[in-house]
C-alpha positions in Angstrom: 5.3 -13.6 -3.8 3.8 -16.5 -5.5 1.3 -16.4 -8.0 0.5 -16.9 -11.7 -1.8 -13.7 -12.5 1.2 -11.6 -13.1 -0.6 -8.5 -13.1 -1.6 -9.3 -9.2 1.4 -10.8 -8.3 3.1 -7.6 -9.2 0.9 -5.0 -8.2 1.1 -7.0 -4.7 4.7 -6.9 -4.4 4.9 -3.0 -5.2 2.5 -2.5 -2.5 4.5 -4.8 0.2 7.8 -2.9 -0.9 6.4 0.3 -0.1 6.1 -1.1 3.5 9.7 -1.4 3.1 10.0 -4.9 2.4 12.0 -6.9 -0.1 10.0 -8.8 -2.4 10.8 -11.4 -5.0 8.2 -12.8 -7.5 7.4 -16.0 -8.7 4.5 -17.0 -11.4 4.7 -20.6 -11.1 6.0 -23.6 -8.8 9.0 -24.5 -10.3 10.2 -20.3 -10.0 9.0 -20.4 -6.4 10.7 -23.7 -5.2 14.3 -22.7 -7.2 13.8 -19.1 -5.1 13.4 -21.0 -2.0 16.4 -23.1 -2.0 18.9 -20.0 -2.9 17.1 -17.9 -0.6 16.0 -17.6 3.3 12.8 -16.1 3.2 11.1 -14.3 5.9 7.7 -15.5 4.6 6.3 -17.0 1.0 2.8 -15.6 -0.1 1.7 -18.0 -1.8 -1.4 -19.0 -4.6 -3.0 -22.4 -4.4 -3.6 -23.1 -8.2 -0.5 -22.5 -9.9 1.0 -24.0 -13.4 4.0 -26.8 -13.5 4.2 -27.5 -9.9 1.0 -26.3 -7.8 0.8 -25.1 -4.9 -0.1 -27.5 -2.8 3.1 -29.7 -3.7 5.2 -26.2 -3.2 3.9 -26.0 0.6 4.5 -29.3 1.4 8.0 -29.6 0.1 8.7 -25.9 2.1 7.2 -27.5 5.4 9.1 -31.2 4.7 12.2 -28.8 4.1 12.4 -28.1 7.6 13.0 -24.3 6.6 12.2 -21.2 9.3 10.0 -19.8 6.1 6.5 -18.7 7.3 3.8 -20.2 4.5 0.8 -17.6 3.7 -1.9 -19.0 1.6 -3.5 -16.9 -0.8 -6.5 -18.5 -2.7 -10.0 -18.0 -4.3 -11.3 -21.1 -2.1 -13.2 -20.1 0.5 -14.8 -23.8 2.1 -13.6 -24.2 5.3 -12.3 -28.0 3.9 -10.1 -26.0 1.5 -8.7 -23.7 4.4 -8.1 -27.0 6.5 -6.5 -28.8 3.8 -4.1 -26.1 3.5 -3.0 -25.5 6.9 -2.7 -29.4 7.1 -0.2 -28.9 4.8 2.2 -26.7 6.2 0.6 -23.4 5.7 1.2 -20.9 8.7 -1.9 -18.9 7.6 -4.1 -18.7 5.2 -6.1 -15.6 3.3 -8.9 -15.7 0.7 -9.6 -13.2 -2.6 -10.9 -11.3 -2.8 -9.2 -9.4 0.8 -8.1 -6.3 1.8 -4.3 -5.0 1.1 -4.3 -3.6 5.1 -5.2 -7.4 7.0 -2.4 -8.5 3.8 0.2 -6.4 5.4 -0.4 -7.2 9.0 -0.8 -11.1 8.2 2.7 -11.0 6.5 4.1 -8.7 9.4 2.8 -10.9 12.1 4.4 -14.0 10.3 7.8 -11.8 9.3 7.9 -11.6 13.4 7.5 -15.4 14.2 10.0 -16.7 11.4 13.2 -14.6 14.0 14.1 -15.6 16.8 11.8 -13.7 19.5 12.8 -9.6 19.7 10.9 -6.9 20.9 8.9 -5.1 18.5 10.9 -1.6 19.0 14.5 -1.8 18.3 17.1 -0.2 20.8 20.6 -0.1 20.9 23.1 3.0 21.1 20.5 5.7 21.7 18.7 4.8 18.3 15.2 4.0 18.7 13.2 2.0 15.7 9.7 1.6 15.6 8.8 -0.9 12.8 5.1 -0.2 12.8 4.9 3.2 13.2 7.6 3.3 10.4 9.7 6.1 13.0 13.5 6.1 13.9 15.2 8.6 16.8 18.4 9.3 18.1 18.4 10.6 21.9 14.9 11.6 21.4 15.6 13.4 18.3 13.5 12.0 14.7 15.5 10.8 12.2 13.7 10.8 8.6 15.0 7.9 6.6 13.8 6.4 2.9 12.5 3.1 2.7 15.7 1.3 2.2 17.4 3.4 4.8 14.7 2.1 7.0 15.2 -1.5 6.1 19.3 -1.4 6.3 19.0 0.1 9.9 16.3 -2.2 11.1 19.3 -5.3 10.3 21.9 -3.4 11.8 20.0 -3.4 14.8 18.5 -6.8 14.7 21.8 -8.3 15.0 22.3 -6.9 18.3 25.7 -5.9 17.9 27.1 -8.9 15.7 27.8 -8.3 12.0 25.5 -8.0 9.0 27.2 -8.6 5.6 26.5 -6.5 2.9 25.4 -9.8 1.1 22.9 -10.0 4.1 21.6 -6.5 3.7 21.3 -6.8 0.0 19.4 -10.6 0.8 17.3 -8.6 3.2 16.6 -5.0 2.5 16.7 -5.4 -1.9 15.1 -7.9 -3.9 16.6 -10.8 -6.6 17.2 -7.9 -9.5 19.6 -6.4 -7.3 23.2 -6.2 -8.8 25.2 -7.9 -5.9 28.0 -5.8 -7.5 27.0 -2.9 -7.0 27.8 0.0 -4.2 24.3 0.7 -3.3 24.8 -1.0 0.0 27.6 1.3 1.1 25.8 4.4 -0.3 23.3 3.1 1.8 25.1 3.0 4.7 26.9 6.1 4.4 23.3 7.8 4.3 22.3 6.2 7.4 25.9 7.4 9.0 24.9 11.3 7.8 21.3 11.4 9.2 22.2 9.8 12.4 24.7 12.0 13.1 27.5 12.5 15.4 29.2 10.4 17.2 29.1 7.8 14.6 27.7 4.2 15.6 27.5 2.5 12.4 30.9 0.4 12.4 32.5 -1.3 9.6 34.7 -4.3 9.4 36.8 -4.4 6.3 35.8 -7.4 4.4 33.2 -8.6 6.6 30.4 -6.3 7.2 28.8 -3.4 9.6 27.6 -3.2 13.0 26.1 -1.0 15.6 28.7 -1.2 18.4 
């Protein structure tokens, strides 16, 4: 989240976090471009008129980058010309103020989906089932009632299909930037997930490397 009305910019990222998403914040160019070359961002909300570097000159340098990251405009211009000189710059989408919280959720959702590689929407594997939009999880047919990071860590594990995640990929994914990388709130995390989804266990963990869902 990019933008230099820090009031907005926070209240913003509370809102998308409560969608379960994990949400850095930015208030001005030179914060969002250092983010974006330390991080692999799903997709960068970002405001037009910005101090030190604007952000015009932040789009184009993400789009020249060549990075996966999905650009989101969010700006008080409303002329068609602006819109167009946006998108000609790299800008995946593009969403004027004032707007409604609900189209900002699905906008971001809809470009979270095209920045991965193509999956289907409802996540499958060892008899879990995970809806991301209806916010549900089930085992066998059974609901499973999880908390928002819960949600998030599970929705990786099973994104990978399999392969690894890293705790350092979970924590990159499912937290945001204030996270202490130190910390054991990854594998409380996990051992939560392990307890509500019951027996057998899937959740598998390779020492020194990460989990997967085998």
């Amino acid at each position: 989240m990019v933008e230099d009305e820090r009031v907005l910019a926070d209240a913003i990222a509370a809102g998308l976090r409560r969608h379960a998403m994990a949400v850095d914040v930015a208030y001005d160019g030179d914060g969002a471009l250092e983010r974006a070359t330390v991080n692999e961002y799903d997709v960068v909300i970002l405001d037009r008129d910005l101090p030190s570097v604007s952000g015009d000159v932040v789009c184009a340098r993400l789009a020249e980058s060549g990075v996966a990251t999905r650009i989101l405009m969010l700006t008080a211009a409303t002329a068609v010309v602006e819109r167009v000189v946006g998108l000609r710059l790299g800008a995946d989408d593009y969403l004027t103020k004032p707007f409604s919280f609900a189209e900002l959720v699905a906008r971001v959702q809809a470009l979270g989906r095209r920045s991965r590689p193509a999956i289907s929407p409802v996540l499958e594997r060892a008899g879990i089932r995970l809806d991301p939009h209806r916010r549900t999880v089930s085992r066998n047919g059974a609901p499973i009632s999880l908390t928002l990071k819960e949600f998030s860590v599970l929705a990786e594990l099973l994104r990978a299909d399999g392969g690894v995640v890293s705790a350092e990929q979970l924590l990159e994914k499912a937290w945001d930037e204030h996270i202490d990388p130190f910390t054991g709130t990854v594998r409380y995390t996990i051992m939560m997930v392990r307890r509500k989804l019951g027996q057998p266990p899937v959740i598998e963990t390779e020492p020194g490397v990460g989990y997967r869902i085998s």
